[in-house]
C-alpha positions in Angstrom: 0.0 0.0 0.0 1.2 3.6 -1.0 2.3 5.5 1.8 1.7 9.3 0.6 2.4 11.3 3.6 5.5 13.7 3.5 8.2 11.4 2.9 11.7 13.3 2.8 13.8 11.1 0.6 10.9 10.7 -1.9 10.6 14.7 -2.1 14.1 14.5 -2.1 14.5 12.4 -4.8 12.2 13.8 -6.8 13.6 17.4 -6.9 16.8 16.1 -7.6 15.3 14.9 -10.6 14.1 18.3 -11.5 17.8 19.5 -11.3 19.1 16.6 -13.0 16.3 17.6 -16.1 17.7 21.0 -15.8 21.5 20.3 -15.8 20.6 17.3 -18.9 18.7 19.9 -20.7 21.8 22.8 -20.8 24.4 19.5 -22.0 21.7 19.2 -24.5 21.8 22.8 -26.1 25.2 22.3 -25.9 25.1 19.2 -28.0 26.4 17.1 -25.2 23.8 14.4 -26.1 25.9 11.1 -25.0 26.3 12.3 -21.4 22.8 13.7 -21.1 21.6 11.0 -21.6 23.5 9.1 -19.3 23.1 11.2 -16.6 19.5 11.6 -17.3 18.5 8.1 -16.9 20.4 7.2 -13.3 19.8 10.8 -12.0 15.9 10.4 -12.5 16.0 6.7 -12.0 17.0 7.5 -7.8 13.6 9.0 -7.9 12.0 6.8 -9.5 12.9 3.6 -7.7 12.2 5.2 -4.1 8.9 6.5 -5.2 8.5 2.4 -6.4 9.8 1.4 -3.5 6.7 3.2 -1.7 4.6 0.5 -2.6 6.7 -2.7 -2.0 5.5 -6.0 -1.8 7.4 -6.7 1.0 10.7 -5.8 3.6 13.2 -7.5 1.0 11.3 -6.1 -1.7 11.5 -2.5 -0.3 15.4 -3.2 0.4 15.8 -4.4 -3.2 14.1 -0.8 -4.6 16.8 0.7 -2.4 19.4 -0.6 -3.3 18.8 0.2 -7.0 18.2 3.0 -5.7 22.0 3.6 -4.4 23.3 2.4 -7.5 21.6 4.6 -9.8 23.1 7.4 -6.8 26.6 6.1 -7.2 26.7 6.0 -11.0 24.9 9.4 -10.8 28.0 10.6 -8.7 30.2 9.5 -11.3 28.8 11.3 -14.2 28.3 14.4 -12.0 31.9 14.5 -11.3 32.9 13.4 -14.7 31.3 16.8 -15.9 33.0 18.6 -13.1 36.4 17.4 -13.6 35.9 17.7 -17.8 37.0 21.0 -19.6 34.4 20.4 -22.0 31.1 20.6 -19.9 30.0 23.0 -18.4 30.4 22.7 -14.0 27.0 21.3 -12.4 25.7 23.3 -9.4 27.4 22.9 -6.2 23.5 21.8 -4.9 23.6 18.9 -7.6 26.9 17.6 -5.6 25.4 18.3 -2.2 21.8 17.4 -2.8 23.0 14.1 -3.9 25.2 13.3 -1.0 22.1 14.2 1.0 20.1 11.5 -0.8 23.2 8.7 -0.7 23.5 8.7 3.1 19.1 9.0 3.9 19.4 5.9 1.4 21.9 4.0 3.0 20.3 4.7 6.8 16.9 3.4 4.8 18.8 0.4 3.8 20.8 0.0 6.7 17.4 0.3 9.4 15.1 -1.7 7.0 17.8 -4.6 6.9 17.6 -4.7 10.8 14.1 -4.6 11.4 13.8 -1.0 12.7 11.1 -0.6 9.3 8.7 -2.3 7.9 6.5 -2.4 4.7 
């Protein structure tokens, strides 16, 4: 069952979406197509799975959307600071590089608290 009260890391994820849409879209107009789109899928896809996650089937099933979850996070990282690091694109807002490590560690206590019982779905 959908939980739809305020839920910080799915508002969380979600704006960080927005700003990943926003970032994507100026590597578009800057023909930057390739890492747009790359960084388009996993940056929209942390969103995605913890809104899925939302309405698990289960504990494991919950920890399972999570942990996608984290990996779309970690490969987002990596793209993020590819574009920082990269003379040839233009630097993503310091909030992208914060607002994300927000997200990795409220993911990782979610993972961390639902392994041990402390949630449940």
């Amino acid at each position: 069952m959908r939980n739809d009260k305020d839920n910080l890391v799915v508002r969380k994820t979600f704006d960080f979406a927005l700003d990943i849409i926003d970032y994507t879209e100026q590597l578009r107009s800057l023909h930057k197509f390739e890492m747009s789109s790359q960084l388009f899928k996993s940056g929209t896809s942390i969103g995605a799975n913890t809104w899925e996650a939302q309405n698990a089937e289960s504990t494991a099933d919950f920890i399972h959307k999570f942990k996608i979850a984290a990996k779309e996070a970690d490969e987002t990282k990596f793209w993020v600071e590819l574009c920082k690091a990269s003379k040839h694109y233009p630097d993503p807002q310091e909030t992208l590089f914060s607002d994300l490590k927000s997200i990795i560690r409220i993911i990782s206590k979610i993972i961390g608290s639902s392994k041990h019982g402390q949630f449940s779905n």
